[in-house]
C-alpha positions in Angstrom: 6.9 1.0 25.3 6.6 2.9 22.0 3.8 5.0 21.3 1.5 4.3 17.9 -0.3 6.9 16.2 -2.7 4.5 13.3 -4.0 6.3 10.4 -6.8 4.0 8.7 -7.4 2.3 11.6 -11.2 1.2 10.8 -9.6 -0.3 7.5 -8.3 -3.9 7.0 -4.4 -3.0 7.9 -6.1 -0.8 11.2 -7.8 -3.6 12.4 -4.8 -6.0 11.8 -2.3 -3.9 13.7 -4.5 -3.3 16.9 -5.1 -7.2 16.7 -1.3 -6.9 17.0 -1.0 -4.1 19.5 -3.5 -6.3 21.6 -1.3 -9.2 21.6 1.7 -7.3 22.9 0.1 -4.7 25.4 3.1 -4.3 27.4 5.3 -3.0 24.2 2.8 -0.8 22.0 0.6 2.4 23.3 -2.3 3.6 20.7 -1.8 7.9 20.9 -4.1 8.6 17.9 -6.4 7.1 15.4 -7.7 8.5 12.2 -10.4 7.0 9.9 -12.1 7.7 6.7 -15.5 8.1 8.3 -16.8 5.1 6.8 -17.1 2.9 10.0 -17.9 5.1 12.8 -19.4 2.4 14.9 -16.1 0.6 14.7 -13.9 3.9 15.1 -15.7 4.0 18.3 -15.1 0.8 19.8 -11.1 1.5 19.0 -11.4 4.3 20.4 -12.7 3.0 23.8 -10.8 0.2 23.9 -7.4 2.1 23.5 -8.1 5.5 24.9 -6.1 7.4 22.6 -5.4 11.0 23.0 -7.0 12.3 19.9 -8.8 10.7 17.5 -9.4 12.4 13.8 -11.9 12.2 11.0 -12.5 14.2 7.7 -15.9 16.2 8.4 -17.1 18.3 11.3 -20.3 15.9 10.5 -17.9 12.5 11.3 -17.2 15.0 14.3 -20.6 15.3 15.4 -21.6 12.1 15.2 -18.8 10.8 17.7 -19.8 13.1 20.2 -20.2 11.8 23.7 -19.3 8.2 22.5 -16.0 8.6 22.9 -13.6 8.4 26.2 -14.0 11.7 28.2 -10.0 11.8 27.5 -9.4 11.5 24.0 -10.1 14.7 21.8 -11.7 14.9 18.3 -9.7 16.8 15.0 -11.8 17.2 12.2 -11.0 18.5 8.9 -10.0 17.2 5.5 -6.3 18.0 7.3 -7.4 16.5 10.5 -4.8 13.0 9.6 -2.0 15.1 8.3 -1.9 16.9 12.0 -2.7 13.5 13.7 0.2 12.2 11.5 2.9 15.1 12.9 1.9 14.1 17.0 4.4 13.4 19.0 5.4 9.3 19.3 7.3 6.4 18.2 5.6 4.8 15.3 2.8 6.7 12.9 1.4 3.4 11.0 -0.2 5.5 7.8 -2.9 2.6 6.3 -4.5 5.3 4.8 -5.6 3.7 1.1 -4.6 5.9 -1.9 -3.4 9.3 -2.1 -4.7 11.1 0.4 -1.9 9.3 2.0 0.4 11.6 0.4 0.5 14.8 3.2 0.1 12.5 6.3 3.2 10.5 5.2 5.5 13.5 4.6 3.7 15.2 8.3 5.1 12.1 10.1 8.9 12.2 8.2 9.1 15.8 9.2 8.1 15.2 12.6 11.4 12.8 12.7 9.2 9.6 13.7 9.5 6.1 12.1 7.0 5.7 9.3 5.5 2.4 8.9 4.3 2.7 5.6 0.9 0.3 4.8 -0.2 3.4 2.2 2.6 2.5 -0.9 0.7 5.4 -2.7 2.0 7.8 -1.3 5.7 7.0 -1.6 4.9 6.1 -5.2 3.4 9.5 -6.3 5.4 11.4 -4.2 8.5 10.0 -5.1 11.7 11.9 -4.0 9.9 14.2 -2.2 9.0 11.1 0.2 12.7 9.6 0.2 14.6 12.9 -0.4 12.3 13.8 3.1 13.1 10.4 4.7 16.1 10.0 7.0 18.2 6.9 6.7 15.9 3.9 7.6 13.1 6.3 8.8 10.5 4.7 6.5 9.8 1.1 7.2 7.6 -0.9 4.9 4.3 -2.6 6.1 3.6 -4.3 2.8 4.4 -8.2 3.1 6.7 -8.0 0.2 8.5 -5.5 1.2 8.7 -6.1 4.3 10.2 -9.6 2.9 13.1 -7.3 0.8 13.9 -5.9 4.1 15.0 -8.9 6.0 16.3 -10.9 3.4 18.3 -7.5 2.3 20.0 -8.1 6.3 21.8 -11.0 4.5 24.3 -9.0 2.2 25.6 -5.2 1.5 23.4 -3.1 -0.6 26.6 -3.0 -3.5 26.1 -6.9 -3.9 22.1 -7.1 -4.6 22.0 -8.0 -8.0 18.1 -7.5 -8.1 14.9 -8.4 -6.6 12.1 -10.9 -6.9 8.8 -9.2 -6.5 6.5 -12.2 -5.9 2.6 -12.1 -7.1 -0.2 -14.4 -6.4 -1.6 -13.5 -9.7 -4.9 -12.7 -8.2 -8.3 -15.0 -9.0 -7.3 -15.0 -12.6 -4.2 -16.7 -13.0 -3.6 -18.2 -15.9 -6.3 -16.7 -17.7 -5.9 -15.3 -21.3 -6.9 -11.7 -21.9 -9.7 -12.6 -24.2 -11.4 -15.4 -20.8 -10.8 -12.0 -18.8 -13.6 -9.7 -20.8 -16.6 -10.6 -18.8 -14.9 -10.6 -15.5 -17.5 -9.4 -13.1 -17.0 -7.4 -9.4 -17.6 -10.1 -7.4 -15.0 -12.5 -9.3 -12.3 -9.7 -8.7 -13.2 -8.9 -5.0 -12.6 -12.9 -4.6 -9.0 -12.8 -3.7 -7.8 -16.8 -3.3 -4.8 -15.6 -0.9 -5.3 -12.2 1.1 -8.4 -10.8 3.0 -8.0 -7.1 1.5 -10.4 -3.8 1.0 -12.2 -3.5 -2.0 -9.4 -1.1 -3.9 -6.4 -3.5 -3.3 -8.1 -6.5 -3.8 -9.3 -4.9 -7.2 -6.1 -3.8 -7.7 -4.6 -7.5 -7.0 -6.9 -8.8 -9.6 -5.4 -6.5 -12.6 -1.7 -6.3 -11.1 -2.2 -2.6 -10.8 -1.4 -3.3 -7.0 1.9 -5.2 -8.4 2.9 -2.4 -10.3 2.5 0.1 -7.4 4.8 -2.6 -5.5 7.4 -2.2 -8.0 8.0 1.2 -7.5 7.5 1.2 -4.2 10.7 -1.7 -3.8 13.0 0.6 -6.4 12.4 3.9 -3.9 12.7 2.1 -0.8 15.4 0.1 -1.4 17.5 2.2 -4.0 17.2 -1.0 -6.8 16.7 0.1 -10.6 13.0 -0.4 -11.7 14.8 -2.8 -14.4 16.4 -4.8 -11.8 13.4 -6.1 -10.1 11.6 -9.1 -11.6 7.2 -10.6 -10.7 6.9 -13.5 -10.5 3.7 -15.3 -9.7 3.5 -17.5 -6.7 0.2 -18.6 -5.9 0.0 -19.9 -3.1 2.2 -16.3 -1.3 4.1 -18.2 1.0 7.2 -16.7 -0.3 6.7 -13.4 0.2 9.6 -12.1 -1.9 13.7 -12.5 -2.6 16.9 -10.6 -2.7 19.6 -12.5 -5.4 22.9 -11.4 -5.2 25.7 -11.1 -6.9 27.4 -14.6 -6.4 23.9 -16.1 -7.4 23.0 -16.2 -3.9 19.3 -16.5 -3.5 17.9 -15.0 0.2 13.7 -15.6 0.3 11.4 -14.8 3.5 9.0 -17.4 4.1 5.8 -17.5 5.9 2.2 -18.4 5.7 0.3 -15.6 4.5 -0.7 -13.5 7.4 -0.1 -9.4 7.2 0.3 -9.5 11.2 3.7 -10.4 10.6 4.8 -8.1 8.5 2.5 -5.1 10.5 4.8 -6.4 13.8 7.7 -6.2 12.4 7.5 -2.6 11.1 6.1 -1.2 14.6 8.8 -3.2 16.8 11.6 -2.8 13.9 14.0 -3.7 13.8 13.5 -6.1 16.5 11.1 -8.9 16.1 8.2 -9.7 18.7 7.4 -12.9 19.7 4.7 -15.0 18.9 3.2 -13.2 16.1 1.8 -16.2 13.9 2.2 -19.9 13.4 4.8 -21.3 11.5 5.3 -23.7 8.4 4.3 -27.4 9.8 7.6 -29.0 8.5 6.2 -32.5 9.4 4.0 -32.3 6.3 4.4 -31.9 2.3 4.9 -28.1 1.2 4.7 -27.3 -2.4 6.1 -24.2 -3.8 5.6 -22.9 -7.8 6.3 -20.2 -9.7 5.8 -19.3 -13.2 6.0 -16.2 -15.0 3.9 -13.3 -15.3 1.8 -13.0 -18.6 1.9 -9.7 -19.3 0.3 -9.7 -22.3 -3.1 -10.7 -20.3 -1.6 -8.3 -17.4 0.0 -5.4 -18.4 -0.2 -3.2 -15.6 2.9 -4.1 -13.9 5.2 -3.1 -17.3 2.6 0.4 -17.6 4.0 1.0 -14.2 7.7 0.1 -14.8 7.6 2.8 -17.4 6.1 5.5 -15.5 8.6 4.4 -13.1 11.1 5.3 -16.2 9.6 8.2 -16.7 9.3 10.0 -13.5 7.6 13.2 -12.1 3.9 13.0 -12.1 3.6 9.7 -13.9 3.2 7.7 -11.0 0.8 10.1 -9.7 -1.0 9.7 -12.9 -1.1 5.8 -12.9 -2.5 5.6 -9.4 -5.1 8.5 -10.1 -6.9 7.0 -12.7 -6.6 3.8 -11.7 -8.4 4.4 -8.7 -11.3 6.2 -10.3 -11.2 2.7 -12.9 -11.6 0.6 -9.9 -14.7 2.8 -9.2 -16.5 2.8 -12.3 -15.9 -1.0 -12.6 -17.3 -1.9 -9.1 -20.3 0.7 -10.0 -20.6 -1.9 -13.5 -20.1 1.3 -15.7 -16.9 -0.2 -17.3 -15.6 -4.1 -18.0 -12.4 -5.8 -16.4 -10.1 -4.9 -18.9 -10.9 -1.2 -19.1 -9.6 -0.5 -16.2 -6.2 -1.3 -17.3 -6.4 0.1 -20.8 -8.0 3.6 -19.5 -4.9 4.0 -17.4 -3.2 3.5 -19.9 -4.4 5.9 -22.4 -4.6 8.3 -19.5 -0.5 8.0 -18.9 -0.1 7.4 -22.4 -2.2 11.2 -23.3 0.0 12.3 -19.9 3.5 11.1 -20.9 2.9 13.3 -24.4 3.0 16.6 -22.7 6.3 18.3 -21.7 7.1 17.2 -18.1 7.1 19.5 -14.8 10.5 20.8 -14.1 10.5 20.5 -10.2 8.6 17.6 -8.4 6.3 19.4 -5.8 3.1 18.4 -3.8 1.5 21.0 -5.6 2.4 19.1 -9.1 2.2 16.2 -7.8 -1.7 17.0 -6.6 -2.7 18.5 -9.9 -1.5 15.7 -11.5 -3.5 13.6 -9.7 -6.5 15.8 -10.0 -5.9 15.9 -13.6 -5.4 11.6 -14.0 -8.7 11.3 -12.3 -10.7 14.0 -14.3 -8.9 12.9 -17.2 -10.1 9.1 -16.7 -13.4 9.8 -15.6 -14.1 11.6 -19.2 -12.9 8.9 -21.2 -15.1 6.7 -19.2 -18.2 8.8 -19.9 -17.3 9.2 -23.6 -17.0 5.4 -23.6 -20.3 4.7 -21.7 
């Protein structure tokens, strides 16, 4: 039985991988939960379903209002450090679903506690950066997202020297196909109407642009050791395949399911081991039509904004994702249109990538430039309002 320690676990990952813990109760123990505070109702029912040992939010006032609701076993941590600690407790597996990058200190608390990483929160490998691998044993950090989850079992098929590069595949969000100029009065609720995944609001903005796609393009070159300019999006649209590995003979290796994230979550807390009877398969007895097309980044051009702050290095990524996420914000509030988000962060990363870069790569640097991409972003926001 391995133990679980789920950071996020009111969010749409948590929920999904206690769905999965449920399902096998004889293979998973829950230890800890963390959540943002947001859903303390829910947090609740987790935590008297599982009886974990310790359960941590962000406030003392999260705190308070848990108290004597919770199983007369399981203690409360509270703090704005409360899932960093959670994230160093002794077990098996710490899942971090944690959304953006506050993600960043729990994820390097769980690879210095020596415990397998199943990694849901690809923000805080992406603005981390070496510091995340360079703190990462062999194999340590295993990935939660579907595609890259995908890149590691089709990766099983060949040695790393003979991947010639990988196929990042994209739904292309609710706007597929759309030009830039049929994309300027885009409205929230459009975006937040994902036509494949079930996601919270961030990622499923972040679908919509191909910010999200971007992030997942880092995230493949620093989990998998593949040059940013060796990994190719395409858009699929119907995310059955969930990505592929070519190789160097012209060998083409895809993983293949219908889209469901349980897979993907069950494979990264029983890895590398498969459980059984996680979700259906294809029905072969019927007609299944797979397309791709190319990605139009002239109408998307997030995914080449991150590719060079990929390039780049350092803070950029930290950058990228900062202001992004405060974009996604303002948009959702109706302060700014569709394609602003996309062209703030990039005059953000573009005003960024001017100045000299920071000689060593720290968490300190790597927080002040995030501090600094979200300041920076919301300014440009209020000067355009």
């Amino acid at each position: 039985m391995r133990d679980i320690v789920l950071l996020g676990s009111t969010g749409s990952i948590g929920t999904q991988t206690l769905e999965v813990i449920a399902g096998h109760p004889d293979a998973f123990r829950v230890v800890g939960l963390s959540a943002g505070g947001g859903n303390l109702d829910l947090l609740v029912d987790q935590a008297n379903t599982w009886h974990p040992d310790v359960v941590a939010v962000p406030t003392p006032a999260a705190a308070a209002a848990l108290d004597g609701r919770l199983p007369s076993s399981t203690a409360v941590w509270a703090g704005p450090d409360a899932s960093q600690r959670l994230a160093g407790l002794p077990c098996d597996v710490v899942v971090n679903a944690i959304t953006g990058a506050a993600g960043l200190e729990p994820t390097l608390a769980a690879l210095a506690a020596g415990t397998t990483l199943a990694l849901a929160n690809k923000e805080s490998l992406v603005i981390g950066g070496e510091l995340v691998t360079a703190a990462a044993a062999p194999g340590q950090i295993v990935a939660v997202d579907s595609e890259h989850s995908a890149f590691a079992q089709a990766l099983r098929a060949g040695r790393a020297e003979e991947v010639r590069r990988l196929i990042l595949t994209a739904s292309g969000g609710p706007f597929r196909g759309r030009t830039r100029a049929e994309l300027t009065e885009v409205t929230p609720e459009q975006a937040l109407a994902h036509p494949t995944w079930n996601m919270g609001r961030i990622i499923t903005i972040n679908s919509a642009t191909l910010i999200n796609k971007g992030l997942e393009l880092l995230e493949a070159g620093l989990l998998y050791g593949v040059d940013l300019d060796a990994i190719q999006v395409v858009v699929h649209p119907t995310s059955d395949v969930h990505s592929m590995v070519e190789f160097c003979d012209g060998s083409t290796i895809a993983q293949c399911s219908p889209p469901d994230m349980k897979l993907p979550i069950a494979l990264a807390l029983n890895w590398p081991d498969r459980l059984p009877g996680v979700t259906r398969g294809f029905d072969w007895s019927r007609g299944i039509d797979w397309r791709f097309e190319p990605l139009d980044d002239e109408a998307f051009p997030a995914v080449e904004l991150a590719r060079r702050c990929g390039h780049a290095g350092g803070t950029a990524p930290a950058v990228y994702n900062a202001a992004n996420e405060i974009c996604v914000d303002a948009f959702c509030d109706g302060r700014i249109g569709f394609l602003a988000i996309v062209d703030t962060v990039t005059a953000v990363v573009d005003e960024h990538l001017s100045e000299p870069a920071d000689a060593v790569l720290s968490v300190d640097a790597v927080l002040a430039a995030d501090a600094w991409g979200r300041a920076r972003a919301a300014e440009l926001i209020a000067a355009g309002a």
